[in-house]
C-alpha positions in Angstrom: 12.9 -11.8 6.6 10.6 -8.2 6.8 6.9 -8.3 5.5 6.6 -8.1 1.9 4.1 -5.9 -0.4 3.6 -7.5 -3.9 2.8 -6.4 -6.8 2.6 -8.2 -10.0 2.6 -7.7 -14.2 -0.2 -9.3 -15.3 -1.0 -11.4 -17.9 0.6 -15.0 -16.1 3.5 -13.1 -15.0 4.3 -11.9 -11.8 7.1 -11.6 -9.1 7.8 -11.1 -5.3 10.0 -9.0 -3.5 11.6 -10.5 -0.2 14.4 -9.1 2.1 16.4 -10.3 4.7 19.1 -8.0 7.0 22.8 -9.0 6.1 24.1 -6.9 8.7 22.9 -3.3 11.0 24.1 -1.5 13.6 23.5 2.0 15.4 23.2 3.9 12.8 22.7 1.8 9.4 22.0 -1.6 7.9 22.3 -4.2 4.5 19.5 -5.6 2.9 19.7 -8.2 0.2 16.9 -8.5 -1.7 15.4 -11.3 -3.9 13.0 -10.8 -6.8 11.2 -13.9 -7.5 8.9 -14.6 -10.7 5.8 -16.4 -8.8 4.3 -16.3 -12.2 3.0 -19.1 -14.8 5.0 -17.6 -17.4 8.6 -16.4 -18.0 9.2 -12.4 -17.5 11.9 -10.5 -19.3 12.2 -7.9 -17.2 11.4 -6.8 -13.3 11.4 -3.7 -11.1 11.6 -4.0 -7.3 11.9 -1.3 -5.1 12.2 -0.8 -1.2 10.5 2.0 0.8 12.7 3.0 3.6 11.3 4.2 6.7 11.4 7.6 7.7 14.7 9.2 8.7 16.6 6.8 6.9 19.1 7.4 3.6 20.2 5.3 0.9 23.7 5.2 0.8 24.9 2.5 -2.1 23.4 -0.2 -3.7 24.5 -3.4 -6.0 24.6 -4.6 -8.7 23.9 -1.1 -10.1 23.0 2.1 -8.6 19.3 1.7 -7.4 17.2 5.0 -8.4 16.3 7.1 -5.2 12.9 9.3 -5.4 12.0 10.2 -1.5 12.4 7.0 0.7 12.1 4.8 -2.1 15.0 2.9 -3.8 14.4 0.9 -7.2 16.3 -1.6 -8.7 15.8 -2.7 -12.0 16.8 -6.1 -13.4 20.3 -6.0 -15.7 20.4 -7.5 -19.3 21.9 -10.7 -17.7 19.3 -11.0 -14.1 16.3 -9.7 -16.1 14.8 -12.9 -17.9 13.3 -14.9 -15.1 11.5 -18.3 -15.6 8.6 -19.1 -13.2 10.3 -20.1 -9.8 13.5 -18.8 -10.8 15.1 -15.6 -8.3 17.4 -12.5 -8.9 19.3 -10.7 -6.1 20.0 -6.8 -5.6 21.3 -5.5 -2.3 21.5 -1.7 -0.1 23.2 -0.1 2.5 21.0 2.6 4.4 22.2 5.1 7.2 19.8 5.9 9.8 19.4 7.9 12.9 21.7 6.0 15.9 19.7 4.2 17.9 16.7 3.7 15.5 16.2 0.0 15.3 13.9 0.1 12.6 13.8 -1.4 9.2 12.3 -1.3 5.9 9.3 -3.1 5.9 6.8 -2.7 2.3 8.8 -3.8 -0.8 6.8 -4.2 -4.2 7.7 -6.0 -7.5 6.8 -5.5 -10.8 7.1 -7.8 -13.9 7.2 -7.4 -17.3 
């Protein structure tokens, strides 16, 4: 798991972002990503988006192409991933290149509800 930035919607909704490393080497790395509605309410809809460190590209994502604006990528929930009950988690997953021998990893991830 990598430290985790949270943000949430408001109103007794709410959601986490959490990320573990599926695989890295030299030069790259996956992430899979969880989205998780921490609030007291369902959501219909989320946003969660990694900020890569510097040096570091986004080279594909899943289960749709993430949007890229600098070192941040953005996933956005699906029509069938996007209505969350409290407790209840959605996956999204990257593949990042990075300069070889650069160990490190995305660390601040946010998540926004709605």
């Amino acid at each position: 798991m990598v430290n985790v930035t949270t943000t949430g919607g408001g109103g007794g909704s709410g959601c986490t972002t959490t990320a573990s490393v599926q695989s890295q080497w030299n030069n790259g790395y996956v992430m899979q990503v969880t989205v998780t509605n921490t609030g007291s309410a369902s959501i219909n809809g989320w946003s969660s988006t990694a900020t890569l460190p510097s040096g570091h590209a986004h080279t594909g994502s899943w289960p749709q192409a993430a949007v890229v604006s600098g070192q941040n990528v953005t996933q956005t929930n699906q029509n069938w991933n996007g209505a969350l009950a409290p407790g209840q988690t959605a996956s999204w997953g990257f593949q990042a290149s990075r300069p070889n021998g650069n160990t490190a990893l995305p660390t601040t991830f946010s998540c926004t509800a709605s």
